[in-house]
N, C-alpha and C positions, 0 to 999 in steps of 0.2 A: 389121576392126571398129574404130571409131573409141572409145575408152574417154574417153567425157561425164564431165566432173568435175563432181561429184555429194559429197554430204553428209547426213549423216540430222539430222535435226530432234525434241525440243530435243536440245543437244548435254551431252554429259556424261553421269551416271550417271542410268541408269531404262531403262526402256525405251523406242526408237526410236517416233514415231509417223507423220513424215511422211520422205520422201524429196524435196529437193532437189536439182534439175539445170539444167544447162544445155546449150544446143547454140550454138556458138557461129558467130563468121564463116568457119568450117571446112567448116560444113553446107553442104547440099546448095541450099539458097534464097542461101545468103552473107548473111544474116540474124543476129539474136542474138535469145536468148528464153532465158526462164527458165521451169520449170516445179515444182510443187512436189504431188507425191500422197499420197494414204494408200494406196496401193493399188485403191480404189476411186471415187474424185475426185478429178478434177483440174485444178490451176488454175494457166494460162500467159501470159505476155505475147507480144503480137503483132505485134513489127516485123518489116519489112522490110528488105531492104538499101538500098534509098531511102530509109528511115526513120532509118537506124542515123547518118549525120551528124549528123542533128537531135538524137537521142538522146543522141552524145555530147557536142554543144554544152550539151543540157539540163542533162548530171548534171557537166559543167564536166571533159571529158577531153579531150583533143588528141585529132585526126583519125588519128594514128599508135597510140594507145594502143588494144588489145587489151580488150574490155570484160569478155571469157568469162577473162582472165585474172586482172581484181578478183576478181572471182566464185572462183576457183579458190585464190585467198590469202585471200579471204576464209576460206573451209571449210577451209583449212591452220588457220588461227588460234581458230577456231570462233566466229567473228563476224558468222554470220548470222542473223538476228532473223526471227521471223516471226509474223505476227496474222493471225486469221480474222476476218472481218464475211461472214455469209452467204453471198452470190456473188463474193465480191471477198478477195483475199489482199492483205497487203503484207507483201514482202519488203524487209531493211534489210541493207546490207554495209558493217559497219563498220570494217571492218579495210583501212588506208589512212592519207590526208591528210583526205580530209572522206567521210562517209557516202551512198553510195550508195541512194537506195530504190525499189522498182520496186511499181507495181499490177499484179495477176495476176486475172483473170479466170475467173469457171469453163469449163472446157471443157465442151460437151456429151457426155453418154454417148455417140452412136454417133460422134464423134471422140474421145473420150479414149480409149475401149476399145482402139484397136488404140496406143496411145503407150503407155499401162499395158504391153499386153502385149508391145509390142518390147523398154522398158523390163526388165521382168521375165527376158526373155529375155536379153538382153545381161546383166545382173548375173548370174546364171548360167552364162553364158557366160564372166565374166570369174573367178566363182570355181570353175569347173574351170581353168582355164588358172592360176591361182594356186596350184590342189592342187598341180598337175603340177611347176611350175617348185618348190614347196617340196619338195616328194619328191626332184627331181631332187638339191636344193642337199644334201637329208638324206641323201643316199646319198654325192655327193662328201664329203663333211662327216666320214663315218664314218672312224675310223684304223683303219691299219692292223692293230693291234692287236683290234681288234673285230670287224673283217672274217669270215664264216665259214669254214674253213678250207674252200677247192676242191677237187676231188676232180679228179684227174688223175693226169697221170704223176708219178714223182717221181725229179727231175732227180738229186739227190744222195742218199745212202744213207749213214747214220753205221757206222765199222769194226765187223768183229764184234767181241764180248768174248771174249777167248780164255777167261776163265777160267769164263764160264758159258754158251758156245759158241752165246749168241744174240746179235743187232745190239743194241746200245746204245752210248750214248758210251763212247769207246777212252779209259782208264784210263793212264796213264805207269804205267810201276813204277820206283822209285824205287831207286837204286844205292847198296851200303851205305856208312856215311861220307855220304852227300847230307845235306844240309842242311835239316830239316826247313820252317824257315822263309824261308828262300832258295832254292827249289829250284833245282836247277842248278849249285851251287857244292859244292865237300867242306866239311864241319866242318874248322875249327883246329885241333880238338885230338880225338882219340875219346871216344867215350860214355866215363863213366865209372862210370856209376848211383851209388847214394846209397851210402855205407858206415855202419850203424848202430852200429858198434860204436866210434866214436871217441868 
């Protein structure tokens, strides 16, 4: 699946009303076109790939420059503008050297019908395939510390307690004279405890 870089309209805080895409010289005609829906209507520009030179002379690009790629820094930046007049859309992409603007035309229902729903379909497509890859990242992600502990064999076995003849951590016992704070070493001198009678 080829993932259309696309943008929701207005941008910023509210709620979404239109979607924003494009298909670029990738597709399947080698064409560029812009489309723009509510879900319900939809209005597109209609070049061809013999058109697509002219196009770029029009909006002043070099024959090397990528048009679906303005389009795509555009909606990185959230620079694309758009107005309704009845049957006619104008799209603006401001985000550049100088602005871009394109006429979009309405499509007819029984052609817009099946772009809506390829449309709809592909965005759905794209966020399961997004669940997946974030679950996947939320699973590496976890430490090991959090991890639930597995249920298996268990390779090592802590000593028994001699003194309460179940397994738990093996306890040293400490050799008299040991060094309370040093273990390991004798005291200097022996205990002497406190003498309250001096």
């Amino acid at each position: 699946m080829v993932l259309l870089p696309l943008c929701v309209l207005p941008a910023g805080p509210g709620p979404p009303r239109y979607v924003c895409y494009c298909e670029g010289e990738w597709a399947g005609a080698g064409g560029f076109n812009l489309y723009v829906t509510d879900a319900a209507e939809l209005w597109g520009t209609c070049f061809t790939r013999d058109q697509l030179p002219a196009l770029k002379a029009r909006l002043g690009l070099s024959a090397a420059e990528d048009v679906s790629a303005r389009f795509k820094e555009a909606c990185k930046q959230q620079s694309v503008n758009l107005s309704l007049q009845e049957d006619i859309a104008s799209l603006t992409l401001s985000g550049g050297p100088l602005a871009l603007t394109f006429d979009l035309s309405k499509v007819p229902g029984p052609e817009a019908a099946p772009r809506i729903q390829a449309l709809t379909l592909g965005l759905a497509e794209r966020v399961c395939q997004l669940e997946q890859q974030l679950s996947a990242a939320e699973d590496k992600a976890v430490s090991p510390r959090k991890k639930p502990w597995q249920a298996g064999p268990q390779l090592f076995l802590p000593d028994p307690d001699p003194q309460r003849g179940s397994l738990g951590p093996a306890v040293r016992r400490r050799c008299p004279g040991e060094s309370l704070i040093n273990p390991g070493f004798k005291s200097k001198k022996p205990a002497g405890g406190v003498d309250f009678e001096d």
